[in-house]
DOLUM-454939 format. One record per residue: x, y, z of N, C-alpha, C, O in turn; residue in three letters; residue number from 1. Coordinates in pm, whole numbers, plus 50000, padded with zeros to 5 digits. Example, Ala and Ser with C-alpha at 12.3 -4.5 7.8 and 13.67 -1.06 7.14 Angstrom:
# DOLUM-454939
@n_c1 51319	n_c2 49431	n_c3 50780	ca_c1 51230	ca_c2 49550	ca_c3 50780	c_c1 51320	c_c2 49670	c_c3 50780	o_c1 51424	o_c2 49668	o_c3 50846	drenza ALA	roba 1 $
@n_c1 51285	n_c2 49775	n_c3 50708	ca_c1 51367	ca_c2 49894	ca_c3 50714	c_c1 51290	c_c2 50003	c_c3 50787	o_c1 51341	o_c2 50114	o_c3 50804	drenza SER	roba 2 $
***
This chain:
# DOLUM-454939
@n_c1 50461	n_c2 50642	n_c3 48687	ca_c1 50576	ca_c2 50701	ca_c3 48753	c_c1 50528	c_c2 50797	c_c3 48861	o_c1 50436	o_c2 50871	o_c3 48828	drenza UNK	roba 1 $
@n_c1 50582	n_c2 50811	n_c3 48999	ca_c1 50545	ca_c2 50876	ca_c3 49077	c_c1 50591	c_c2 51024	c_c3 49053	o_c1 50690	o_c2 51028	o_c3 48981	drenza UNK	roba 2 $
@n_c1 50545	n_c2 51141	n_c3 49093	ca_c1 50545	ca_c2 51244	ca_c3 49129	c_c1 50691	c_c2 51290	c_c3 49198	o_c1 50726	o_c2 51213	o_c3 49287	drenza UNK	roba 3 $
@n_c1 50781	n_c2 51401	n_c3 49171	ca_c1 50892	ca_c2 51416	ca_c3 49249	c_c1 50854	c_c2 51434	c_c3 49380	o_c1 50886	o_c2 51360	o_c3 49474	drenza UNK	roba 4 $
@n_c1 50768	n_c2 51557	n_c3 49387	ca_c1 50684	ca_c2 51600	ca_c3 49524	c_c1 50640	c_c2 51504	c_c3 49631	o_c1 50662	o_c2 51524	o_c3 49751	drenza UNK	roba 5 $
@n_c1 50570	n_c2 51387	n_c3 49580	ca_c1 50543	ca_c2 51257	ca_c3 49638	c_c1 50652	c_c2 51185	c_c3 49680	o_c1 50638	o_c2 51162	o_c3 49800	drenza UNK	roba 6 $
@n_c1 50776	n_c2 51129	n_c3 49627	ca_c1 50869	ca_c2 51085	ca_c3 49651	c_c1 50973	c_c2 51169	c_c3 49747	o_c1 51070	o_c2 51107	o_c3 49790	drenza UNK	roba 7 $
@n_c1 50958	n_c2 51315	n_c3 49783	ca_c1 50990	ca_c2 51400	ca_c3 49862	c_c1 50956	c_c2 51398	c_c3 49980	o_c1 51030	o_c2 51426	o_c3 50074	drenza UNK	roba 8 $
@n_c1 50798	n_c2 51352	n_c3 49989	ca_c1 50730	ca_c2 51393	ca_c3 50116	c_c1 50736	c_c2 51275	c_c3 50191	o_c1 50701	o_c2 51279	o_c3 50309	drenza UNK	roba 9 $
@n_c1 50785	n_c2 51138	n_c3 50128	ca_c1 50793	ca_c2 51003	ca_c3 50163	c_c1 50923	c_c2 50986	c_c3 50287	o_c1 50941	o_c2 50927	o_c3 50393	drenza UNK	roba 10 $
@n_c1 51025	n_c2 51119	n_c3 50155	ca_c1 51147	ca_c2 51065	ca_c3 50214	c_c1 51232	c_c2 50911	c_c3 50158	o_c1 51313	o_c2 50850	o_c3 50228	drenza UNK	roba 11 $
@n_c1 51196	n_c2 50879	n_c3 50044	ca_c1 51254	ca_c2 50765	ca_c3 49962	c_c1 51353	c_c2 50659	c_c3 49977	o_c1 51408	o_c2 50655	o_c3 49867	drenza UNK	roba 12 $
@n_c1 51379	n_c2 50614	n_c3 50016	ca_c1 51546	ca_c2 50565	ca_c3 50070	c_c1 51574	c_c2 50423	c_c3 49917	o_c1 51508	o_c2 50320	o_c3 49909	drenza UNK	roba 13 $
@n_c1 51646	n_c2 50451	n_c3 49854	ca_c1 51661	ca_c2 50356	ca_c3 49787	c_c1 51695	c_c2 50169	c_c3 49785	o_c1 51682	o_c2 50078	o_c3 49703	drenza UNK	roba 14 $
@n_c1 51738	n_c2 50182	n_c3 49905	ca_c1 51679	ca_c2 50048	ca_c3 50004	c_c1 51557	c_c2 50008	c_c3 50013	o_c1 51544	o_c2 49894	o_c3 49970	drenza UNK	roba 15 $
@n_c1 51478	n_c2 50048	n_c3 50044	ca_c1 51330	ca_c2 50015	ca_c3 50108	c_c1 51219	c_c2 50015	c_c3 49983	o_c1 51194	o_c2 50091	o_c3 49889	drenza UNK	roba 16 $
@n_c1 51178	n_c2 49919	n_c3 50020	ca_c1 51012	ca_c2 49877	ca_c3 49968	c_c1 50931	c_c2 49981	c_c3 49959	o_c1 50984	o_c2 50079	o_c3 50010	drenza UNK	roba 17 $
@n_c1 50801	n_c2 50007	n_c3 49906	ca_c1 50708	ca_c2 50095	ca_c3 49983	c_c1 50564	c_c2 50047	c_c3 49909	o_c1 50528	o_c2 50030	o_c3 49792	drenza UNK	roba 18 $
@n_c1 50519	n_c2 50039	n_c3 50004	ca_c1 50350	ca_c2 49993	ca_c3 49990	c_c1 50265	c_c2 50089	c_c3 49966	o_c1 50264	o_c2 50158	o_c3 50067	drenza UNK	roba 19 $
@n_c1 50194	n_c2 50131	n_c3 49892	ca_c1 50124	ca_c2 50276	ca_c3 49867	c_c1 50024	c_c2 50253	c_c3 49818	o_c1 50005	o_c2 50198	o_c3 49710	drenza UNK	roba 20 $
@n_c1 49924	n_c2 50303	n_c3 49917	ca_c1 49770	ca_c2 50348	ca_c3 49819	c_c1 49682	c_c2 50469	c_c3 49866	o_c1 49668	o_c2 50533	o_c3 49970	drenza UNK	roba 21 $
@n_c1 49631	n_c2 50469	n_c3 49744	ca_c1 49551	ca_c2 50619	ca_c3 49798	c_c1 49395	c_c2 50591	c_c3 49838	o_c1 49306	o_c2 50675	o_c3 49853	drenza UNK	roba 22 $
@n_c1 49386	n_c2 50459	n_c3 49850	ca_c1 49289	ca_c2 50408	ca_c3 49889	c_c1 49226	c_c2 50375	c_c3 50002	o_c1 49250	o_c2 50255	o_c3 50019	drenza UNK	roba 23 $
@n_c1 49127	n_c2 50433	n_c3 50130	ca_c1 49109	ca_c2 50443	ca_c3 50228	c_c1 49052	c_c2 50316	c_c3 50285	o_c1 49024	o_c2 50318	o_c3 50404	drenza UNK	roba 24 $
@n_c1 49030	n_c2 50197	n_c3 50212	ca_c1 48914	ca_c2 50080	ca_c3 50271	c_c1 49054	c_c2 49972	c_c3 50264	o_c1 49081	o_c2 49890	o_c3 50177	drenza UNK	roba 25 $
@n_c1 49135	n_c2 50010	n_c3 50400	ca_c1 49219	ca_c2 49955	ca_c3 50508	c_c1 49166	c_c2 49908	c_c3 50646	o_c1 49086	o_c2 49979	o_c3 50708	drenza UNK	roba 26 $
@n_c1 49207	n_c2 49794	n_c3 50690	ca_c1 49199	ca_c2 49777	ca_c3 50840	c_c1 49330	c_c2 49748	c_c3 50891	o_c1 49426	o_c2 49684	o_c3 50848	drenza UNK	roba 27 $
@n_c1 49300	n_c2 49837	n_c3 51036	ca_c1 49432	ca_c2 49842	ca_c3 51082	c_c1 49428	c_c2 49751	c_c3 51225	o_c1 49360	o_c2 49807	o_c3 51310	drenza UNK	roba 28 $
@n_c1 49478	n_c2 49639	n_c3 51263	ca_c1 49457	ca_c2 49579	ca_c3 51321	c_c1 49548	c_c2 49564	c_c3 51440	o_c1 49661	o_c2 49522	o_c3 51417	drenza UNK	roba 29 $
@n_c1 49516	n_c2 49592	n_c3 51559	ca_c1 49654	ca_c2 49671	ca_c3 51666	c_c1 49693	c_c2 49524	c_c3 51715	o_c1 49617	o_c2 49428	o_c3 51698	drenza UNK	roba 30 $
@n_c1 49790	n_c2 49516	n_c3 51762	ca_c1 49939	ca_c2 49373	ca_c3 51825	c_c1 49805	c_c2 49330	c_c3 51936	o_c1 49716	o_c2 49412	o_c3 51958	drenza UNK	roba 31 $
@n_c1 49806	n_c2 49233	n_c3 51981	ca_c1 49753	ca_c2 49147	ca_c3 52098	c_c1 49857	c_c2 49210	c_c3 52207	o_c1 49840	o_c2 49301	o_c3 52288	drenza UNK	roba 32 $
@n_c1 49938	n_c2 49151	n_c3 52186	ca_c1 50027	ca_c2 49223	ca_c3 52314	c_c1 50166	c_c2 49293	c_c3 52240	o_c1 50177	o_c2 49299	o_c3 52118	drenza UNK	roba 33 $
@n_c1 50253	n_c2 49336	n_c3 52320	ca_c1 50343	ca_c2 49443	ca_c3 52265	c_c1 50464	c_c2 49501	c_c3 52368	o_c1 50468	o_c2 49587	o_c3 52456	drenza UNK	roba 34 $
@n_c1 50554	n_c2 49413	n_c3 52315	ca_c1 50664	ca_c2 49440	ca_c3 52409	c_c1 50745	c_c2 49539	c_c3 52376	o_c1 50807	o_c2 49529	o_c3 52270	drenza UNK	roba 35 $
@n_c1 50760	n_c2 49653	n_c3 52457	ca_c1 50833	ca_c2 49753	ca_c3 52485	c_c1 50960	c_c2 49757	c_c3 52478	o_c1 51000	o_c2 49874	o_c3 52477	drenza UNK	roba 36 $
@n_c1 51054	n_c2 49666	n_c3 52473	ca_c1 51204	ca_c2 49678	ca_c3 52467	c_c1 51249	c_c2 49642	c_c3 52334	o_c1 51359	o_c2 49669	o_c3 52286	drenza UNK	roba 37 $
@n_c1 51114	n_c2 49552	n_c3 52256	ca_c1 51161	ca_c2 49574	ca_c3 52102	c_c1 51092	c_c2 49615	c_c3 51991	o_c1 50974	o_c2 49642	o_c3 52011	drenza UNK	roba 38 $
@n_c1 51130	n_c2 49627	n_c3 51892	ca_c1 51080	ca_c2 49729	ca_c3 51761	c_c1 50923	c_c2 49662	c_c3 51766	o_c1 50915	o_c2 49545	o_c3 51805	drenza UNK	roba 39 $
@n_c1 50846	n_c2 49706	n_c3 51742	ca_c1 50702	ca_c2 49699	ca_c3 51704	c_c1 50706	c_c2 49593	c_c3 51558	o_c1 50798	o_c2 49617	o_c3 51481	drenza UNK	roba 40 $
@n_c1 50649	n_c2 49525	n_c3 51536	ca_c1 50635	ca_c2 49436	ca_c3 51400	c_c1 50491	c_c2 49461	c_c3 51329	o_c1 50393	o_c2 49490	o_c3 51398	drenza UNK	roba 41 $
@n_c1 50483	n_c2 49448	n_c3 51179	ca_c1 50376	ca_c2 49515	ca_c3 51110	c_c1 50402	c_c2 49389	c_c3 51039	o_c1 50509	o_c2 49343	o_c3 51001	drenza UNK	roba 42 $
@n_c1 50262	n_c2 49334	n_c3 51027	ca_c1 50271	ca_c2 49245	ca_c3 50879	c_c1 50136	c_c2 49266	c_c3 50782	o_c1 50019	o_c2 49233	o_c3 50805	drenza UNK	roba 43 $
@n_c1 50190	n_c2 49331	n_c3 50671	ca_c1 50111	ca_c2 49363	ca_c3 50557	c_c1 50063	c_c2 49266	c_c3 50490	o_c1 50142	o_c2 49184	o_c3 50444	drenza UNK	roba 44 $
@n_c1 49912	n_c2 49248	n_c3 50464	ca_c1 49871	ca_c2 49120	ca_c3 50437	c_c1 49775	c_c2 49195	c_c3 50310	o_c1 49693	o_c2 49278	o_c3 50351	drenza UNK	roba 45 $
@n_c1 49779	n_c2 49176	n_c3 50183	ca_c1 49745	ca_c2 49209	ca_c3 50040	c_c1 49712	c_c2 49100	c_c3 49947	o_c1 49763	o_c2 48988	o_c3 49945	drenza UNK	roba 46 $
@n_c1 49609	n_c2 49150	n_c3 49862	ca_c1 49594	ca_c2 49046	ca_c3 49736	c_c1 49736	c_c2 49041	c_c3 49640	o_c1 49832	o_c2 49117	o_c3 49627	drenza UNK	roba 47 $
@n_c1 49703	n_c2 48922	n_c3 49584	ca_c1 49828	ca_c2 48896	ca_c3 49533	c_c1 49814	c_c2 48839	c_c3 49409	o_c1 49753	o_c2 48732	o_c3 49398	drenza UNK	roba 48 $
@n_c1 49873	n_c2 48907	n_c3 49292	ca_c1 49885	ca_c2 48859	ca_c3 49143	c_c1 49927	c_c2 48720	c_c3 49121	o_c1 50044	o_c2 48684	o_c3 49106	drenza UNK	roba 49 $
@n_c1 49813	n_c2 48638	n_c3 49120	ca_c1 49872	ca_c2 48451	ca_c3 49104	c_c1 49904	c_c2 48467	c_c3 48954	o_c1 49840	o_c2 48527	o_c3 48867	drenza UNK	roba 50 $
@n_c1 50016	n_c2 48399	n_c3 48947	ca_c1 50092	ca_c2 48352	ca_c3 48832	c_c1 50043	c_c2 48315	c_c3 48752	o_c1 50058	o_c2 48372	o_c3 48643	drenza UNK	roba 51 $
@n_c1 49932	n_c2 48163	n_c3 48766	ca_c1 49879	ca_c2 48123	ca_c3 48706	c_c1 49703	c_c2 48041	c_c3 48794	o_c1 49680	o_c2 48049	o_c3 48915	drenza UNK	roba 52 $
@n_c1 49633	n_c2 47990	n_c3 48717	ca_c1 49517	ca_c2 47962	ca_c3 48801	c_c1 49497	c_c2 47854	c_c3 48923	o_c1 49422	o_c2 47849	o_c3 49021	drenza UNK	roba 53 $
@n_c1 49613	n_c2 47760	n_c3 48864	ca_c1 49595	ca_c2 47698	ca_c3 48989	c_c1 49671	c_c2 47720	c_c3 49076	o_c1 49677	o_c2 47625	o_c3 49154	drenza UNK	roba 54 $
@n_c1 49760	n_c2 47836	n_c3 49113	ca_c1 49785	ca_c2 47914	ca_c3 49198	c_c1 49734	c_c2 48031	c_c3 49308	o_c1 49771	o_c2 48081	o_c3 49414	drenza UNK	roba 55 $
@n_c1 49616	n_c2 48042	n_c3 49205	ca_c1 49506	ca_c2 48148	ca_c3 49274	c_c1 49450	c_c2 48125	c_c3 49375	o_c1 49430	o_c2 48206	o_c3 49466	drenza UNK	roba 56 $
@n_c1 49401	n_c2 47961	n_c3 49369	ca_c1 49346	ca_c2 47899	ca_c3 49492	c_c1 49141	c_c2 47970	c_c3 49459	o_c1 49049	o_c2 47972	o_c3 49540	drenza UNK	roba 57 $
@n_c1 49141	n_c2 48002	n_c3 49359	ca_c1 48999	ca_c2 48073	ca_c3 49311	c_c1 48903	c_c2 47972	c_c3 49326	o_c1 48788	o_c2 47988	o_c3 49365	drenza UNK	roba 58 $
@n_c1 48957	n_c2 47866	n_c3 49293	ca_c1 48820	ca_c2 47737	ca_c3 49238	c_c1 48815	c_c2 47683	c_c3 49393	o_c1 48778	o_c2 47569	o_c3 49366	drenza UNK	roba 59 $
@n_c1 48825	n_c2 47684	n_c3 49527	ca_c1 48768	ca_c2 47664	ca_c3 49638	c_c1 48697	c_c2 47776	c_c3 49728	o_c1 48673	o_c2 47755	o_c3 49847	drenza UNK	roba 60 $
@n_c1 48661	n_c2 47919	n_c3 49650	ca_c1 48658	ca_c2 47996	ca_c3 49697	c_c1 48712	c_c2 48108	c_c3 49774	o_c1 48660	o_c2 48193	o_c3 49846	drenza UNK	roba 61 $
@n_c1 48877	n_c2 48072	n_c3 49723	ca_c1 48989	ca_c2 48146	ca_c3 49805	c_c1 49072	c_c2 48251	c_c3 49741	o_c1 49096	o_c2 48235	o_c3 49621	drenza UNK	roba 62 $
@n_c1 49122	n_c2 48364	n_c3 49806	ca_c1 49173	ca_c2 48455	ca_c3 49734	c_c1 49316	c_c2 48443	c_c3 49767	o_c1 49335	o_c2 48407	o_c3 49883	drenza UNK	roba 63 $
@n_c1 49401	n_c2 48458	n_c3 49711	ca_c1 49581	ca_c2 48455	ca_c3 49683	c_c1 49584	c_c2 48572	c_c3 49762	o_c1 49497	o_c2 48658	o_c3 49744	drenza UNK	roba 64 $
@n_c1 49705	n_c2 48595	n_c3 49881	ca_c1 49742	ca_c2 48688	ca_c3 49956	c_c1 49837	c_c2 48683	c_c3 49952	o_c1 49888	o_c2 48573	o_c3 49932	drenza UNK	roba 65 $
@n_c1 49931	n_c2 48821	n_c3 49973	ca_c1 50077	ca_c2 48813	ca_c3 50026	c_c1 50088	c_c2 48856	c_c3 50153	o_c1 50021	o_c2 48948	o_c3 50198	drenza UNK	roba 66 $
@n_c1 50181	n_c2 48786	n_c3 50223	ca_c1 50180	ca_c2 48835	ca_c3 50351	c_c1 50329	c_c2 48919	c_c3 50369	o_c1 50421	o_c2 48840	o_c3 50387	drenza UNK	roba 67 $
@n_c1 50356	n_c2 49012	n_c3 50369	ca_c1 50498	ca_c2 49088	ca_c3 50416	c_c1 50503	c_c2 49108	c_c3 50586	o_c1 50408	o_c2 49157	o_c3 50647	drenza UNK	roba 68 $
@n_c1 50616	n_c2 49068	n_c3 50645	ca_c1 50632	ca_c2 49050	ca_c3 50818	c_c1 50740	c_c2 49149	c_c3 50815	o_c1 50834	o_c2 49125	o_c3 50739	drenza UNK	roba 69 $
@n_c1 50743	n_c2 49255	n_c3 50886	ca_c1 50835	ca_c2 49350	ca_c3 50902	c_c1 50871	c_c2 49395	c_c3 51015	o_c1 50777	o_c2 49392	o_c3 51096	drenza UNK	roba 70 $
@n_c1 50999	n_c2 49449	n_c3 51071	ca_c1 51001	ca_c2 49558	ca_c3 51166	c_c1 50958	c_c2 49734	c_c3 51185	o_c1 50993	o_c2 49803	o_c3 51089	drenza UNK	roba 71 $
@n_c1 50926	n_c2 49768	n_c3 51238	ca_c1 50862	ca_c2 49894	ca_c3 51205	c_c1 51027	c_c2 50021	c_c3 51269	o_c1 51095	o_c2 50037	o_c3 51370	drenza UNK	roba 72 $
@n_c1 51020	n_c2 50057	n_c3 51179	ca_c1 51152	ca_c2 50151	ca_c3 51241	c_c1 51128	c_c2 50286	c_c3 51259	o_c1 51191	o_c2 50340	o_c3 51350	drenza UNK	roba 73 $
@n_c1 51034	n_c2 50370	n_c3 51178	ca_c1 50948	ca_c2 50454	ca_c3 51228	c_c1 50808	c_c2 50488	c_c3 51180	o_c1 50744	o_c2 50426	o_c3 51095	drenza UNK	roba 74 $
@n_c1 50770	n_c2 50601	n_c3 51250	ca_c1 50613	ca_c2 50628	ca_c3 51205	c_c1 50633	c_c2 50746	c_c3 51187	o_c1 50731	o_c2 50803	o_c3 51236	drenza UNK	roba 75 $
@n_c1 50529	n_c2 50818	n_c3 51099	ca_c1 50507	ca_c2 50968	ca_c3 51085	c_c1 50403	c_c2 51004	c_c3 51003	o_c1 50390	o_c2 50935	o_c3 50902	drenza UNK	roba 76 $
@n_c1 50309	n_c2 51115	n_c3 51026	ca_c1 50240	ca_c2 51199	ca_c3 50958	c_c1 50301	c_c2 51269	c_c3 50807	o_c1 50371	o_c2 51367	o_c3 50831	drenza UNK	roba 77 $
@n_c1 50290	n_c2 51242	n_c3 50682	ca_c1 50323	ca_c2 51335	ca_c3 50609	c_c1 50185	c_c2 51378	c_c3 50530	o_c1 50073	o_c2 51327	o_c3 50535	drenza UNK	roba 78 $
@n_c1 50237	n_c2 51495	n_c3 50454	ca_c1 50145	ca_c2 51545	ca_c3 50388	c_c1 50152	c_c2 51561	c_c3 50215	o_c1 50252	o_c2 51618	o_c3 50172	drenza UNK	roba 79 $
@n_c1 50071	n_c2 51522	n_c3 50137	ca_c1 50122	ca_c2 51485	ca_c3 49970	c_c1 50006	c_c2 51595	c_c3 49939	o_c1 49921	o_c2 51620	o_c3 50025	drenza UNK	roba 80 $
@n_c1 50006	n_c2 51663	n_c3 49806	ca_c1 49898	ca_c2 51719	ca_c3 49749	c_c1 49771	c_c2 51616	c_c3 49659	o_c1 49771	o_c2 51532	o_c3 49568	drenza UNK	roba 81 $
@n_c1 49669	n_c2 51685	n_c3 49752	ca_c1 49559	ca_c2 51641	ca_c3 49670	c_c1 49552	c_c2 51643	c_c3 49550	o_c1 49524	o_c2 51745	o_c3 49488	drenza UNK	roba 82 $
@n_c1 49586	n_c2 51488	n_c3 49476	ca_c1 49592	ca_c2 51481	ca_c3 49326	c_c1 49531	c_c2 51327	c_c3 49322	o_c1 49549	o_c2 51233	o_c3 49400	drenza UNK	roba 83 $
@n_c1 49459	n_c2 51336	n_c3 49213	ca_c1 49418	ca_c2 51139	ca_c3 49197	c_c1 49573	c_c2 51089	c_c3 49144	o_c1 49658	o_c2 51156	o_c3 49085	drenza UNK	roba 84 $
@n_c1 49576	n_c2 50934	n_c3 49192	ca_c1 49728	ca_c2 50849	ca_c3 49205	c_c1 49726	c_c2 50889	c_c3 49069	o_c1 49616	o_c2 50919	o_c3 49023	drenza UNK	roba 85 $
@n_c1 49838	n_c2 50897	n_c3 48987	ca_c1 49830	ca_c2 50815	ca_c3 48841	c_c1 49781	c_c2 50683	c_c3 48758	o_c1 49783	o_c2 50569	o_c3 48805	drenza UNK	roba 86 $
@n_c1 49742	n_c2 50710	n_c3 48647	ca_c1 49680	ca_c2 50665	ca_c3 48564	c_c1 49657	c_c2 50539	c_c3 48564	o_c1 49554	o_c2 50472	o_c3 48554	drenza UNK	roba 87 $
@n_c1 49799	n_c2 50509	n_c3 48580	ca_c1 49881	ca_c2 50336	ca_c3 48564	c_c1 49861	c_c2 50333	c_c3 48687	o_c1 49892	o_c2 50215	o_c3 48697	drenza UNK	roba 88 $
@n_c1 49830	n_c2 50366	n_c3 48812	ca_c1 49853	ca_c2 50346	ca_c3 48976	c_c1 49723	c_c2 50264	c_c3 49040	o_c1 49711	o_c2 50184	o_c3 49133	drenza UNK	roba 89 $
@n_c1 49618	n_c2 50333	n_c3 48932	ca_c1 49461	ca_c2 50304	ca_c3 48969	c_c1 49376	c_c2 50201	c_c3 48885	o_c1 49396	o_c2 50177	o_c3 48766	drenza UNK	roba 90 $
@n_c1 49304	n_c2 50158	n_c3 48943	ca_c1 49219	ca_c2 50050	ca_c3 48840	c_c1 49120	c_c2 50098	c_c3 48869	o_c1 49027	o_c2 50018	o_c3 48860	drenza UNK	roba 91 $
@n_c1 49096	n_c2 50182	n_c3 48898	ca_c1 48905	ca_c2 50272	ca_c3 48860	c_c1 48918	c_c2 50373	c_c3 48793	o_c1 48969	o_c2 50480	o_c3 48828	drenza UNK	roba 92 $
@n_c1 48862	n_c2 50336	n_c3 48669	ca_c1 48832	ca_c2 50446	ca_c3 48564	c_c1 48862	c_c2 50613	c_c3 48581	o_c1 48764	o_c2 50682	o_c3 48607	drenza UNK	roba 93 $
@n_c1 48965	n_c2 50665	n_c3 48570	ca_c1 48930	ca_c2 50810	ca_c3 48606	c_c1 48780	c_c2 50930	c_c3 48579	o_c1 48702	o_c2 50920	o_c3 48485	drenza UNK	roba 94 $
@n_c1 48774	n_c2 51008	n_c3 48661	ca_c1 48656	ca_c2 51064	ca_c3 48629	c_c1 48700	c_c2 51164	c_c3 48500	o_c1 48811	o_c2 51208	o_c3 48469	drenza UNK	roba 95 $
@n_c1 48573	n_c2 51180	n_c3 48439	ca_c1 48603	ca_c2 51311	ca_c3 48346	c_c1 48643	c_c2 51411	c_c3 48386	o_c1 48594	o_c2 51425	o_c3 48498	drenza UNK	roba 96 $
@n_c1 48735	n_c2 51532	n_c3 48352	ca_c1 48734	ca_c2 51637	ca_c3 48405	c_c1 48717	c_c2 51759	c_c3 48353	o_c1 48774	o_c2 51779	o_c3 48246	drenza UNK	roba 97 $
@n_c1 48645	n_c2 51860	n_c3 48407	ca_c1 48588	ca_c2 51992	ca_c3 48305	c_c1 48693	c_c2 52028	c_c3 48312	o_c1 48776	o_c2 52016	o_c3 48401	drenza UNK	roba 98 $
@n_c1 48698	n_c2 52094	n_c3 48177	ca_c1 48763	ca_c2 52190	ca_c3 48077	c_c1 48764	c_c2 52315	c_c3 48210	o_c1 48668	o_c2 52363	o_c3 48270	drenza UNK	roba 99 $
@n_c1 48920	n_c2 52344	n_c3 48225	ca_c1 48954	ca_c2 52458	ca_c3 48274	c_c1 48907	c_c2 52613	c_c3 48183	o_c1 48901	o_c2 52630	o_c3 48061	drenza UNK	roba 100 $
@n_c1 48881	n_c2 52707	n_c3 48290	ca_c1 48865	ca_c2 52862	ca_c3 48201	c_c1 48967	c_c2 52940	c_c3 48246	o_c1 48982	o_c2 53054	o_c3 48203	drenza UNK	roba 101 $
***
């Protein structure tokens, strides 16, 4: 479950999707060209939980992607507190952490 604070700084809209990671090994790959009179388009391209194996596409050497094609309606800088995602959020082991004094 996310954080209230986090879901604050997002700005939440109960409509909308949201793609989230706290994970920095992204490429951001800018438009070829880019027309000015309409919305900017983003398509999020991610691994993707195959159903089953021969859905995976694994046994030719291929990885299952999702592709999401969107309009971009805005952009912005926010700021969240430095905290590791939650528990359930991450698939790398959390680190130990010392005992507060």
């Amino acid at each position: 479950r996310a954080e209230p604070h986090f879901l604050a700084a997002i700005d939440r809209r109960e409509d909308t999707f949201y793609v989230v990671s706290f994970r920095r090994d992204h490429l951001l790959l800018p438009a070829i060209s880019h027309n000015k009179t309409s919305r900017p388009k983003m398509s999020l391209v991610m691994p993707a939980a195959a159903l089953n194996e021969s859905l995976s596409g694994r046994g030719g050497g291929l990885e299952a992607m999702m592709q999401v094609d969107c309009e971009v309606m805005d952009t912005r800088v926010i700021h969240v507190r430095r905290r590791p995602p939650p528990a359930n959020r991450s698939r790398a082991p959390a680190a130990p952490r010392s005992p507060r004094r």
